[in-house]
Structures are given as C-alpha cells and as structure tokens.
mmCIF entry with sequence, helices, sheets and N, C-alpha, C, O atoms, coordinates in Angstrom:
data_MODEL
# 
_entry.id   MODEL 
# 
_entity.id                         1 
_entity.type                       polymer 
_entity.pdbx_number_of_molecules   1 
# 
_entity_poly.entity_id                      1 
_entity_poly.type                           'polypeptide(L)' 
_entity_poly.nstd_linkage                   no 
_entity_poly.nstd_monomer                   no 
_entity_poly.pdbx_seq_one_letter_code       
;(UNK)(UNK)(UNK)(UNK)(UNK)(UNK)(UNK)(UNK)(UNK)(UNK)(UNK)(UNK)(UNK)(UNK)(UNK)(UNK)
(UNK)(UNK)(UNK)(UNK)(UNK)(UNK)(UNK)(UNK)(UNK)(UNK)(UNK)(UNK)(UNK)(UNK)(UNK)(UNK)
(UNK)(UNK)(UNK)(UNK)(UNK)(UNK)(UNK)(UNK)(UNK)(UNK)(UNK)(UNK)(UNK)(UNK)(UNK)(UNK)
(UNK)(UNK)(UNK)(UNK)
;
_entity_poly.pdbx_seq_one_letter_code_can   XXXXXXXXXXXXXXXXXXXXXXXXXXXXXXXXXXXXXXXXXXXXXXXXXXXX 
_entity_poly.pdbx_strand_id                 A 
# 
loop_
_entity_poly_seq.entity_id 
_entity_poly_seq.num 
_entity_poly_seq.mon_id 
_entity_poly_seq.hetero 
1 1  UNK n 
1 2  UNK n 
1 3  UNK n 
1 4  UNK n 
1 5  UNK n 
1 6  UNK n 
1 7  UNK n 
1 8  UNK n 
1 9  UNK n 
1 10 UNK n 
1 11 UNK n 
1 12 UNK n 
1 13 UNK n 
1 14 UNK n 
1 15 UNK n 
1 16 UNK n 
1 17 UNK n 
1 18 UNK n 
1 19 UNK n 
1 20 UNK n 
1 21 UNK n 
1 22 UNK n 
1 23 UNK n 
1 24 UNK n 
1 25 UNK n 
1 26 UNK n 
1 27 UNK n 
1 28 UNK n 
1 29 UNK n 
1 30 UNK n 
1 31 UNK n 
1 32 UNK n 
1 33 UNK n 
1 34 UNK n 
1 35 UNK n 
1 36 UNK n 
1 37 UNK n 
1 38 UNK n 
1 39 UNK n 
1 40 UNK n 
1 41 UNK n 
1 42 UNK n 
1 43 UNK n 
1 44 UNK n 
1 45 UNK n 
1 46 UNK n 
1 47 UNK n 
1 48 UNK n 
1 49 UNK n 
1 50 UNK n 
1 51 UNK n 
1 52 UNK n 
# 
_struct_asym.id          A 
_struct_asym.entity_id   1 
# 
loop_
_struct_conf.conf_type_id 
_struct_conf.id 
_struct_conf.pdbx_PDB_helix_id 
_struct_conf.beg_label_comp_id 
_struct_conf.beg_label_asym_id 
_struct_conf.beg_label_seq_id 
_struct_conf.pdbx_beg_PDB_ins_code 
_struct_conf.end_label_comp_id 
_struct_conf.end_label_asym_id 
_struct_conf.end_label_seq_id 
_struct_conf.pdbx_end_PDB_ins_code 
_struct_conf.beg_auth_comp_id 
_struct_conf.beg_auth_asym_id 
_struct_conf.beg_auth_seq_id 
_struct_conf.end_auth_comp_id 
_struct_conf.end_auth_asym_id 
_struct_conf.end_auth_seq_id 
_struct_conf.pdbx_PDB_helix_class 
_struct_conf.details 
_struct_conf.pdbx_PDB_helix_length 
HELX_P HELX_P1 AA1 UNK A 14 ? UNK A 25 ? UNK A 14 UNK A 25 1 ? 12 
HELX_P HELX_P2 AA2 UNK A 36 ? UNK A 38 ? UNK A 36 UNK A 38 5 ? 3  
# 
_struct_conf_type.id          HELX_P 
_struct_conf_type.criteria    ? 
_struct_conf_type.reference   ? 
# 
loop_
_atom_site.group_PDB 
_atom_site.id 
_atom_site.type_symbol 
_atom_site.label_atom_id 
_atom_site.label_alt_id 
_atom_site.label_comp_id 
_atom_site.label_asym_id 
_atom_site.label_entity_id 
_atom_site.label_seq_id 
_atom_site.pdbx_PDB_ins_code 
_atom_site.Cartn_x 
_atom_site.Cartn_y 
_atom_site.Cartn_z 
_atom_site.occupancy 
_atom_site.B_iso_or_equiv 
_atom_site.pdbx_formal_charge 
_atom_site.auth_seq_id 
_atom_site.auth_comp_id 
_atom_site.auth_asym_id 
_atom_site.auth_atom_id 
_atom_site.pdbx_PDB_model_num 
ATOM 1   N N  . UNK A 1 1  ? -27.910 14.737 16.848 1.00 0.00 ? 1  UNK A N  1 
ATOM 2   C CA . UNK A 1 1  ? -26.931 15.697 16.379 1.00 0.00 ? 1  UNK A CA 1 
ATOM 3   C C  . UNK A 1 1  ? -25.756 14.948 15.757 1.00 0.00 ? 1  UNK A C  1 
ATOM 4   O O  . UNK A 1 1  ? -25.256 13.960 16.296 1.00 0.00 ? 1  UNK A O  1 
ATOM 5   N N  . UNK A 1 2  ? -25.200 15.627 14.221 1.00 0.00 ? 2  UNK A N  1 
ATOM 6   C CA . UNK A 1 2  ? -24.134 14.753 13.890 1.00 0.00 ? 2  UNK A CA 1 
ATOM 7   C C  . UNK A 1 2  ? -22.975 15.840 14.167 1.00 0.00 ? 2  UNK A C  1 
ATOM 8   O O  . UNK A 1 2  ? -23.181 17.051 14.085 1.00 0.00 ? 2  UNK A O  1 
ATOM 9   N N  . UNK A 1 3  ? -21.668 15.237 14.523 1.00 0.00 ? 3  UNK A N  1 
ATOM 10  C CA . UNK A 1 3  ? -20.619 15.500 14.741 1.00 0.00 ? 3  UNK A CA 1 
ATOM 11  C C  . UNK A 1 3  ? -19.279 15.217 14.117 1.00 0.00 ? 3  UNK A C  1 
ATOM 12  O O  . UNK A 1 3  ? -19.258 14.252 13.353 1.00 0.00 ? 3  UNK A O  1 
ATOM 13  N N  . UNK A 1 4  ? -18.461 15.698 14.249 1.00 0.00 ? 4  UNK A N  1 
ATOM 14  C CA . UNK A 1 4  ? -16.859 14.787 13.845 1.00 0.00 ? 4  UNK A CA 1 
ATOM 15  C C  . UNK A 1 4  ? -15.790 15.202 14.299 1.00 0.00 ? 4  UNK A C  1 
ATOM 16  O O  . UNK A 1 4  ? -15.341 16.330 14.093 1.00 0.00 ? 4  UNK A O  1 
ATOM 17  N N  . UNK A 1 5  ? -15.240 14.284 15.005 1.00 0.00 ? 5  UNK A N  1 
ATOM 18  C CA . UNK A 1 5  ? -13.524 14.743 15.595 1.00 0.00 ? 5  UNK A CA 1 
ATOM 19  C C  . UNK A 1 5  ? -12.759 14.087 15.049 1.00 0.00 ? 5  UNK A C  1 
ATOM 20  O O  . UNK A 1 5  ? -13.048 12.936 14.723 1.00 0.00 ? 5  UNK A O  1 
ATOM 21  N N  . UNK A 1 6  ? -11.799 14.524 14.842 1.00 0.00 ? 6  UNK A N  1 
ATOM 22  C CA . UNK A 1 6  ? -10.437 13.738 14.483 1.00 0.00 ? 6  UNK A CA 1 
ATOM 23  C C  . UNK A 1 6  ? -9.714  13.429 16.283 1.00 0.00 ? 6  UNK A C  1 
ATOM 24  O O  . UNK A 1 6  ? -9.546  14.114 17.292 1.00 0.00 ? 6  UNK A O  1 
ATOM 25  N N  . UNK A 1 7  ? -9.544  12.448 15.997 1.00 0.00 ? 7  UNK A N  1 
ATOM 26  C CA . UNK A 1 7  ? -8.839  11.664 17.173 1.00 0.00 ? 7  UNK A CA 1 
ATOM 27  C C  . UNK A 1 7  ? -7.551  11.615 17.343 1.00 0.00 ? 7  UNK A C  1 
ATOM 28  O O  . UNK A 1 7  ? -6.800  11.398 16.392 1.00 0.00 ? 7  UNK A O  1 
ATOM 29  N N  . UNK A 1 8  ? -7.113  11.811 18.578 1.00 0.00 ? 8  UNK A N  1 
ATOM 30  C CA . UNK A 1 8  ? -5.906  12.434 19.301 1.00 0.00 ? 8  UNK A CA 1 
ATOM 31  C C  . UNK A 1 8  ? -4.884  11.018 18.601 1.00 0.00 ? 8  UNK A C  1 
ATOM 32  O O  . UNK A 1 8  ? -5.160  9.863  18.277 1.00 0.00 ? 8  UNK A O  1 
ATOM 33  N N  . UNK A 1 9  ? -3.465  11.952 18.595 1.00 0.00 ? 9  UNK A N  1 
ATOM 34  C CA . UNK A 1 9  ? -2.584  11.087 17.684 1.00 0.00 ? 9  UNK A CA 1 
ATOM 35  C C  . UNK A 1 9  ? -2.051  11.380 15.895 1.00 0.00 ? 9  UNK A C  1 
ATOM 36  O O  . UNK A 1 9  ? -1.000  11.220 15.274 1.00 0.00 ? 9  UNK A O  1 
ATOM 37  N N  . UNK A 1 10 ? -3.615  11.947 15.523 1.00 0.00 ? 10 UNK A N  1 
ATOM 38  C CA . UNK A 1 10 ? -3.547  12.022 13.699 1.00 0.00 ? 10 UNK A CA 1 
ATOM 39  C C  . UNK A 1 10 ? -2.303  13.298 13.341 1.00 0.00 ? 10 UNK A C  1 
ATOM 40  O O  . UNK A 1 10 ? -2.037  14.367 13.890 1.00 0.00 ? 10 UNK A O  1 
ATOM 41  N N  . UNK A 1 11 ? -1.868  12.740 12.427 1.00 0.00 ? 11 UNK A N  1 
ATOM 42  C CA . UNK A 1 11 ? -0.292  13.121 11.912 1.00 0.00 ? 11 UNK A CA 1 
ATOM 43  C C  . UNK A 1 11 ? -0.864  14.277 10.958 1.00 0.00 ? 11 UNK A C  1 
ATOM 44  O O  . UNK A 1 11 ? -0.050  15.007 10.392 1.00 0.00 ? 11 UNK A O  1 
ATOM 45  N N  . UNK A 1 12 ? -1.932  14.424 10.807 1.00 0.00 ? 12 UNK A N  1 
ATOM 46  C CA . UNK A 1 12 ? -2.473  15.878 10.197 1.00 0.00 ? 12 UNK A CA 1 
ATOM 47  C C  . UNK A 1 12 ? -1.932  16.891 11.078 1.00 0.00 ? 12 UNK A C  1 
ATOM 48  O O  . UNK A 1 12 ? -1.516  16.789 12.232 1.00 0.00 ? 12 UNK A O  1 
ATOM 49  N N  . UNK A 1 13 ? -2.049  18.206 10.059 1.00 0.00 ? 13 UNK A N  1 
ATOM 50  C CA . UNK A 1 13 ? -1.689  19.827 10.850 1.00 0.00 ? 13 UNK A CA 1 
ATOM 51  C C  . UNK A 1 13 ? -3.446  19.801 11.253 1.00 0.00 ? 13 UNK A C  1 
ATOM 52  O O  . UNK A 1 13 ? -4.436  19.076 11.152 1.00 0.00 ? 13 UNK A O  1 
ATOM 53  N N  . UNK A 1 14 ? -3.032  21.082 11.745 1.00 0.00 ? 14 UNK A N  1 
ATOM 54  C CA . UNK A 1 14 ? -4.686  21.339 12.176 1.00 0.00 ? 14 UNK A CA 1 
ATOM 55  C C  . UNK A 1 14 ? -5.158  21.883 10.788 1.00 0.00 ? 14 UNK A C  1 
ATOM 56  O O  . UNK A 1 14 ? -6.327  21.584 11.031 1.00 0.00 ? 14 UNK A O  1 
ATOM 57  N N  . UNK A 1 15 ? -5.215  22.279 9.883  1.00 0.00 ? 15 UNK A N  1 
ATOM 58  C CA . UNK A 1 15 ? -5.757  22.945 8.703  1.00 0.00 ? 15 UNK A CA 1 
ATOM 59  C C  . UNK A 1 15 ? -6.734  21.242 8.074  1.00 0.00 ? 15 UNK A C  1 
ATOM 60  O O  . UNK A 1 15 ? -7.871  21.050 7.644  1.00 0.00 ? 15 UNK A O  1 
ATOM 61  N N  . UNK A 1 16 ? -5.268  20.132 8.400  1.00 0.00 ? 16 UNK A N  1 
ATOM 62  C CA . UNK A 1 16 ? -5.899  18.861 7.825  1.00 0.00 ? 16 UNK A CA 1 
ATOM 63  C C  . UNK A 1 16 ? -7.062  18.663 8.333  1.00 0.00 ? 16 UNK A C  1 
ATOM 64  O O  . UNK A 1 16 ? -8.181  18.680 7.821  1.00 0.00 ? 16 UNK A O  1 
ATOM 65  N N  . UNK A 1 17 ? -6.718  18.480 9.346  1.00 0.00 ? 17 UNK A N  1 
ATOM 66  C CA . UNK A 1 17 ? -7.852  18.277 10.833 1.00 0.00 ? 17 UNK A CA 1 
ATOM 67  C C  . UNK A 1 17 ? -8.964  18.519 10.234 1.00 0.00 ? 17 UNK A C  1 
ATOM 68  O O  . UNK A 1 17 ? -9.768  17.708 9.774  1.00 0.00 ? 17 UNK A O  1 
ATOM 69  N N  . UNK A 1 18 ? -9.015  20.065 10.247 1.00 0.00 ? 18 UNK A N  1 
ATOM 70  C CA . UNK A 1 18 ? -10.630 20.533 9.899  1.00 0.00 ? 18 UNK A CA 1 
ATOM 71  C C  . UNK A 1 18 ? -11.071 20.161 8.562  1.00 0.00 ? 18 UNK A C  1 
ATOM 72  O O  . UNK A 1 18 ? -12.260 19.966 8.310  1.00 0.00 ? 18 UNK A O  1 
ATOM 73  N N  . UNK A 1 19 ? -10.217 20.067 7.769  1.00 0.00 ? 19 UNK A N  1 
ATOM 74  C CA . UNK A 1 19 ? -10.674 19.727 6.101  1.00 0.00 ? 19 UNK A CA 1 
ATOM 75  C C  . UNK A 1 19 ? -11.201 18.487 6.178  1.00 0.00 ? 19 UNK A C  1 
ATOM 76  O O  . UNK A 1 19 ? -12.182 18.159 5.511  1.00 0.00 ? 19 UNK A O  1 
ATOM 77  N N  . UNK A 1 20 ? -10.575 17.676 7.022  1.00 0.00 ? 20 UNK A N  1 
ATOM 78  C CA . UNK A 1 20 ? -11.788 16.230 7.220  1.00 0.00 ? 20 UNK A CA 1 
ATOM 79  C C  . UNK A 1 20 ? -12.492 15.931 8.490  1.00 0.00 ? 20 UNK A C  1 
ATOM 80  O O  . UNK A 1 20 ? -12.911 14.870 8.953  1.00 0.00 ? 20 UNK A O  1 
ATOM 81  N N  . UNK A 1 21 ? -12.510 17.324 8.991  1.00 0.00 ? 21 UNK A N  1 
ATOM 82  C CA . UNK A 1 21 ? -14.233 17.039 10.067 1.00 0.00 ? 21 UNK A CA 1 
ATOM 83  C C  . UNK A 1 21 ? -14.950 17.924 8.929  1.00 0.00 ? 21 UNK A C  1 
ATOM 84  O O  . UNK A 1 21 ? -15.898 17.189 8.654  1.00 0.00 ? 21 UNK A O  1 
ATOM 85  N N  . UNK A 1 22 ? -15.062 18.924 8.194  1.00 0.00 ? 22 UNK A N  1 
ATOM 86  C CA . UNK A 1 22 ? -15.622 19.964 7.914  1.00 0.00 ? 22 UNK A CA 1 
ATOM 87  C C  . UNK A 1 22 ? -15.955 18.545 6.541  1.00 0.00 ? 22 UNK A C  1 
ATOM 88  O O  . UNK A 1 22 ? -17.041 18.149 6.964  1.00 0.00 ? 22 UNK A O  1 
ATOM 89  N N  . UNK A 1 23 ? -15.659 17.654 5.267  1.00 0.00 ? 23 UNK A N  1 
ATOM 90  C CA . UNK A 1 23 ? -15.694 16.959 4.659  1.00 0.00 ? 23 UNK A CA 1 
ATOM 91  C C  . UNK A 1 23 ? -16.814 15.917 5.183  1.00 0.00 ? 23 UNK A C  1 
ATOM 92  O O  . UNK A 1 23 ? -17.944 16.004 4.703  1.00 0.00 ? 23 UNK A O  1 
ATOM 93  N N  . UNK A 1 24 ? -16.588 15.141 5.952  1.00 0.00 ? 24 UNK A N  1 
ATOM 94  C CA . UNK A 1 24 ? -17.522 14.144 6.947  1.00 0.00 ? 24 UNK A CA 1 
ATOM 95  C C  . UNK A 1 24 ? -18.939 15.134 7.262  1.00 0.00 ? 24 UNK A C  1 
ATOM 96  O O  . UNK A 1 24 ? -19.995 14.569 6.975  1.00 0.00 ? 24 UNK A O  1 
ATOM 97  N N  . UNK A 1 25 ? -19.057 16.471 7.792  1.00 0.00 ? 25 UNK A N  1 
ATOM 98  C CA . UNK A 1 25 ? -20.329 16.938 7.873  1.00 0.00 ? 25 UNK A CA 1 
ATOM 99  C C  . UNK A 1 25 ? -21.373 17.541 6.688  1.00 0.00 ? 25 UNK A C  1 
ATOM 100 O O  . UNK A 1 25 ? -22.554 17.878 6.770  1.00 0.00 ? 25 UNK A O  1 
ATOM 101 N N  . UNK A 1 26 ? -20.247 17.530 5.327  1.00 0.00 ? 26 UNK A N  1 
ATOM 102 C CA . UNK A 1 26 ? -20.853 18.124 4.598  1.00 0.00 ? 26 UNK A CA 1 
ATOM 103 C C  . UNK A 1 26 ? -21.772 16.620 3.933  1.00 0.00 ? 26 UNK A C  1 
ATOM 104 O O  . UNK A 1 26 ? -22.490 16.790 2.948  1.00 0.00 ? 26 UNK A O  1 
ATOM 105 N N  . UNK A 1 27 ? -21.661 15.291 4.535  1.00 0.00 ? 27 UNK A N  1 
ATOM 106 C CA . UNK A 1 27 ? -22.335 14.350 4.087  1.00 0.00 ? 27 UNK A CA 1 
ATOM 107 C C  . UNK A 1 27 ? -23.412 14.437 4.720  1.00 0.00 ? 27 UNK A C  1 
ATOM 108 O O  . UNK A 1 27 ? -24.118 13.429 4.713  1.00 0.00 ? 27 UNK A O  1 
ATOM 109 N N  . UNK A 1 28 ? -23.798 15.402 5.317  1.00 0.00 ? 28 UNK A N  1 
ATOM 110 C CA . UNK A 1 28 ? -25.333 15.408 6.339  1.00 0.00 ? 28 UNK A CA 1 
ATOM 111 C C  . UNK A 1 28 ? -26.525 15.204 4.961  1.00 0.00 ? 28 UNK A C  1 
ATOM 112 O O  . UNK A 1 28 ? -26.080 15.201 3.813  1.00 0.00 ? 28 UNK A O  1 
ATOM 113 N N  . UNK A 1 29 ? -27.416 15.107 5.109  1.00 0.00 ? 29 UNK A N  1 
ATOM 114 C CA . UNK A 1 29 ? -28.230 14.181 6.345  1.00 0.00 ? 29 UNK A CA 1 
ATOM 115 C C  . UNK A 1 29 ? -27.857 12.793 6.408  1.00 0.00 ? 29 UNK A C  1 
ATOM 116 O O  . UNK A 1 29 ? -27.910 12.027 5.446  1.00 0.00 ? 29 UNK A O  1 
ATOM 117 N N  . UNK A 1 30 ? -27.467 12.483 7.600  1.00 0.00 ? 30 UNK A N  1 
ATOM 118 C CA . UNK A 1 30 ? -27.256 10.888 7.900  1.00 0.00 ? 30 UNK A CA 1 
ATOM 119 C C  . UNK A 1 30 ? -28.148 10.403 8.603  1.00 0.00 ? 30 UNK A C  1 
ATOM 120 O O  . UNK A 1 30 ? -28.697 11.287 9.261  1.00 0.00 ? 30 UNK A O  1 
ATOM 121 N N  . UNK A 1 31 ? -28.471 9.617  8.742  1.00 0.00 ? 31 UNK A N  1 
ATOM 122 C CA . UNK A 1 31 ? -28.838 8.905  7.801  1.00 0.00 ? 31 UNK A CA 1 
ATOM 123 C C  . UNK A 1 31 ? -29.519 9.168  6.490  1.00 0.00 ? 31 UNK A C  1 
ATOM 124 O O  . UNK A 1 31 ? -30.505 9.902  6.559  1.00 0.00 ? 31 UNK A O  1 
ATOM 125 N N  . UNK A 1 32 ? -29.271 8.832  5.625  1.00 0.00 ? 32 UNK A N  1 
ATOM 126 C CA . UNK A 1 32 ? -29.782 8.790  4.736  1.00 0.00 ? 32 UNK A CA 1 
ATOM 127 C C  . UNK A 1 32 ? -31.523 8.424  4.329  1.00 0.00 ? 32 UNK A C  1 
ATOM 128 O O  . UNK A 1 32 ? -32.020 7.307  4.472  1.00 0.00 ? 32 UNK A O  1 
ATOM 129 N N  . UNK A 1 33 ? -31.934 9.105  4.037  1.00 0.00 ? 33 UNK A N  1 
ATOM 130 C CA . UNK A 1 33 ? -33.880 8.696  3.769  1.00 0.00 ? 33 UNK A CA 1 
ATOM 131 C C  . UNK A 1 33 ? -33.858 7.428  3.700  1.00 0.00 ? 33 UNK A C  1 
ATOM 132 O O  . UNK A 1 33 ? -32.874 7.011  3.089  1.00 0.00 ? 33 UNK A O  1 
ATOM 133 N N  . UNK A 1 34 ? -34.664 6.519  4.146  1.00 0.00 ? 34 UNK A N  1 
ATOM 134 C CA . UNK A 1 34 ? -34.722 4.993  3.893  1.00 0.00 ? 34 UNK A CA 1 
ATOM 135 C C  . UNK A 1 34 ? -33.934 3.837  4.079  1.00 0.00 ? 34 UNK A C  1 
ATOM 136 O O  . UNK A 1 34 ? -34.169 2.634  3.964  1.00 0.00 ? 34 UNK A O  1 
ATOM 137 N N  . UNK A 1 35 ? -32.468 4.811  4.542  1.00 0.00 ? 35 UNK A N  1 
ATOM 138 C CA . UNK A 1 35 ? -31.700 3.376  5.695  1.00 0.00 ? 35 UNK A CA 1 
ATOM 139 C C  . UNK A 1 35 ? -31.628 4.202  6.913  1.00 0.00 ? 35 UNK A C  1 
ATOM 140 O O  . UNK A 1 35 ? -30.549 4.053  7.486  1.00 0.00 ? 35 UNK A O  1 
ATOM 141 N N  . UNK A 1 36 ? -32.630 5.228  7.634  1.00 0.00 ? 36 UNK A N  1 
ATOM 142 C CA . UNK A 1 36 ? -32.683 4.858  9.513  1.00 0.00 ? 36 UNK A CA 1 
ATOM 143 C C  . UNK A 1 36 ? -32.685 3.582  9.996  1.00 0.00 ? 36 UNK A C  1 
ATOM 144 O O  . UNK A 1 36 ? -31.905 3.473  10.942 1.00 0.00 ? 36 UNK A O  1 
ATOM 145 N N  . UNK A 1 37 ? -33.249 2.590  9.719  1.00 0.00 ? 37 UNK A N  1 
ATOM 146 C CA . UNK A 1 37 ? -33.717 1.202  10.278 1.00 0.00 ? 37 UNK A CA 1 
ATOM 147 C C  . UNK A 1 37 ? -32.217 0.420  10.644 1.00 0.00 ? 37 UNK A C  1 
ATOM 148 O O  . UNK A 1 37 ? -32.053 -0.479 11.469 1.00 0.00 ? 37 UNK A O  1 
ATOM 149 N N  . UNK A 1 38 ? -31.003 1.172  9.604  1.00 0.00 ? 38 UNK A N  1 
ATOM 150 C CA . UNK A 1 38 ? -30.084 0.270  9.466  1.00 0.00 ? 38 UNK A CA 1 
ATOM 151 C C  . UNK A 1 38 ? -28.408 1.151  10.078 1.00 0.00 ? 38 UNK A C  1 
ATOM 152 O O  . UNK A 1 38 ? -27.281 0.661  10.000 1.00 0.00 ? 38 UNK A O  1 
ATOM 153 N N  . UNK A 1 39 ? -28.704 2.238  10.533 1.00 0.00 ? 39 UNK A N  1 
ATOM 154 C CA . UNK A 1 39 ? -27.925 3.377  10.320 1.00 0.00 ? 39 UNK A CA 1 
ATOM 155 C C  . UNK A 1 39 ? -27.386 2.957  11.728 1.00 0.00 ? 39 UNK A C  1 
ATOM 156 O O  . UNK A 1 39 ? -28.178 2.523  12.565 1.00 0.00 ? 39 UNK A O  1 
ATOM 157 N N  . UNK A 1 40 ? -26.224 3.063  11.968 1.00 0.00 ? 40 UNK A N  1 
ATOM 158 C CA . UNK A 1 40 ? -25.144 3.030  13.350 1.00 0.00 ? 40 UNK A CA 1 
ATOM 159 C C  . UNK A 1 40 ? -25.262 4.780  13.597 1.00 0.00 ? 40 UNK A C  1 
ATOM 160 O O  . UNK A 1 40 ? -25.261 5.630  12.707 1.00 0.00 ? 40 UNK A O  1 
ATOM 161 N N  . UNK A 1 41 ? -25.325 4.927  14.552 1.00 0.00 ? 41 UNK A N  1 
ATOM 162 C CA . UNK A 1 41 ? -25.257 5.975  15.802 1.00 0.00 ? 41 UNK A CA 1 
ATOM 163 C C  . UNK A 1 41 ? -23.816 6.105  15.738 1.00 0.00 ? 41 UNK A C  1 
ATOM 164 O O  . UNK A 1 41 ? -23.568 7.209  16.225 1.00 0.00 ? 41 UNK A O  1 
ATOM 165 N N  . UNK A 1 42 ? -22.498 5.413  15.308 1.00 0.00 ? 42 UNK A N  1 
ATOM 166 C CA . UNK A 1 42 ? -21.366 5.788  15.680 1.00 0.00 ? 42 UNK A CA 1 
ATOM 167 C C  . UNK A 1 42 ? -20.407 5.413  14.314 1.00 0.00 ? 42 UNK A C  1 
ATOM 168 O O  . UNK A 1 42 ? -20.202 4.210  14.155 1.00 0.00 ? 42 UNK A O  1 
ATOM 169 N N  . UNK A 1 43 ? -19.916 6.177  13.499 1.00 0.00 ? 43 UNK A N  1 
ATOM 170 C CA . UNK A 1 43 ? -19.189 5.529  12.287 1.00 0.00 ? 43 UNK A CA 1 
ATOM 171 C C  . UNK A 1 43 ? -18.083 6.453  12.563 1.00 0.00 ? 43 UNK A C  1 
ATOM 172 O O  . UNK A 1 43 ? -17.999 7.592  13.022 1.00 0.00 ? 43 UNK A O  1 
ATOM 173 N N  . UNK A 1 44 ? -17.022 5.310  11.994 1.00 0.00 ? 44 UNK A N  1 
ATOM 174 C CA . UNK A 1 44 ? -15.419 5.316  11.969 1.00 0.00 ? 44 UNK A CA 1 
ATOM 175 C C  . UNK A 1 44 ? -15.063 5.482  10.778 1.00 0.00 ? 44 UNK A C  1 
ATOM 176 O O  . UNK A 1 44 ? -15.515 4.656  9.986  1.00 0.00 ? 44 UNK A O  1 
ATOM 177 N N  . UNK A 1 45 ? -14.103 6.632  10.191 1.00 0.00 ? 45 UNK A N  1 
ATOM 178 C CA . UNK A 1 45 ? -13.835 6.529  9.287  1.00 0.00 ? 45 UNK A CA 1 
ATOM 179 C C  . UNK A 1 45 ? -12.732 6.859  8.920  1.00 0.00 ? 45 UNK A C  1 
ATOM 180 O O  . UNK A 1 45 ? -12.499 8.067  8.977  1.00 0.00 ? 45 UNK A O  1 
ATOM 181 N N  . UNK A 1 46 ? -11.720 6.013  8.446  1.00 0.00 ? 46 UNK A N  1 
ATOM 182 C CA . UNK A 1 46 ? -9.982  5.994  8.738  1.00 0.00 ? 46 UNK A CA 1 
ATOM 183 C C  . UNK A 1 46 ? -9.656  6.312  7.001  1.00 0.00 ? 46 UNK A C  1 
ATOM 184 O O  . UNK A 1 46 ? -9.961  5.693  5.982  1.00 0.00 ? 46 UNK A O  1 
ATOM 185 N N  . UNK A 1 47 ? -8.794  7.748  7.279  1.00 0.00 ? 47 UNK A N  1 
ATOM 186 C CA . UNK A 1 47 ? -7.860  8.726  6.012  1.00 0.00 ? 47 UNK A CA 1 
ATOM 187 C C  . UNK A 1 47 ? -6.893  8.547  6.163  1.00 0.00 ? 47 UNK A C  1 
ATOM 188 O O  . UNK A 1 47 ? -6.283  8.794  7.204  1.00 0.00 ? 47 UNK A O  1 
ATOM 189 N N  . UNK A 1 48 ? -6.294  7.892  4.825  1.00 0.00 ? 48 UNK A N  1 
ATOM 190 C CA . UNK A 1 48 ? -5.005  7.843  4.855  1.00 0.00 ? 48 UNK A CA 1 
ATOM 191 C C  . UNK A 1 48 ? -3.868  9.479  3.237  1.00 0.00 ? 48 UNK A C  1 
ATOM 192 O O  . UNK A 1 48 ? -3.804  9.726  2.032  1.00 0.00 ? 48 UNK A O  1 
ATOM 193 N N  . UNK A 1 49 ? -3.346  9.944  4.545  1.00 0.00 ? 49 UNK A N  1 
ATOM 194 C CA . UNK A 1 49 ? -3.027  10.518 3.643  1.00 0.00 ? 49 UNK A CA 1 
ATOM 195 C C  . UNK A 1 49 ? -1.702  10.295 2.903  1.00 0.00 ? 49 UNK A C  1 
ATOM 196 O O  . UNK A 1 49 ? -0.732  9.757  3.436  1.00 0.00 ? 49 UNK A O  1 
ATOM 197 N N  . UNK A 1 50 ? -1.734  10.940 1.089  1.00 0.00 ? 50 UNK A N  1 
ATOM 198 C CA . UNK A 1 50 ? -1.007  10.059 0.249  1.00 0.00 ? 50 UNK A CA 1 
ATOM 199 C C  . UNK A 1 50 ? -0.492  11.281 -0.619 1.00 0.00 ? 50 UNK A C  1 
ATOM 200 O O  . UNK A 1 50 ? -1.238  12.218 -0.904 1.00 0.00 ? 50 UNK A O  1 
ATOM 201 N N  . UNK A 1 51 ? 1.069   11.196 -1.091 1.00 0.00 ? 51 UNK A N  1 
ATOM 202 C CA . UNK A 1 51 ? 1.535   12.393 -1.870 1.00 0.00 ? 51 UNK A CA 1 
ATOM 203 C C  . UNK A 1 51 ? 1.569   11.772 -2.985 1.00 0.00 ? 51 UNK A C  1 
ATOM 204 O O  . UNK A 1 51 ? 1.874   10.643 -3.369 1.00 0.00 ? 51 UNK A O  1 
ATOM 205 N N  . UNK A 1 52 ? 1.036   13.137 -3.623 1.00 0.00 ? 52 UNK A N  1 
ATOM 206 C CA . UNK A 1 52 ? 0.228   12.847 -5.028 1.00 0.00 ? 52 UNK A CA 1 
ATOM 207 C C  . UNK A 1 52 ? 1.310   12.854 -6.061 1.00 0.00 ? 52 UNK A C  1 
ATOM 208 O O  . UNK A 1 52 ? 1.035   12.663 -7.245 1.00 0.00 ? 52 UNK A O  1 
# 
C-alpha cells in the first residue's frame, strides 16, 4: 500500500498539507514497471516552499 504524510512541524496550512500528500499519490504506481528490483519501501521527499 502507498501512502503519504506530511510530518509533524511543516510550516504548511493544512490545505498545503493535502496538496502535497494528494501530489505524491497521484505518482502511483510506484514502483514503477521495471525498477521493483531497485525501488525503496520508504522515500523522503523534502518541499520547499517559495513566493513566486
């Protein structure tokens, strides 16, 4: 099962929050066809947010 939390601390509102768990799942299927062999069970992935 893939998942995503944002981790306690992040300076996001909650609207942010969900826009990048809901972003991260729309990359399903993970692994990707033809790298299972190589695929981590646990990925980190650090947003920095920036005014445009």
């Amino acid at each position: 099962m893939i998942s995503a939390e944002v981790q306690p601390g992040c300076a996001m509102d909650p609207a942010g929050k969900e826009s990048l768990e809901r972003a991260v799942l729309k990359a399903q299927p993970l692994p990707y066809r033809g790298f299972e062999s190589v695929f981590n069970r646990q990925l980190n992935f650090n947003f920095e947010a920036q005014d445009r």
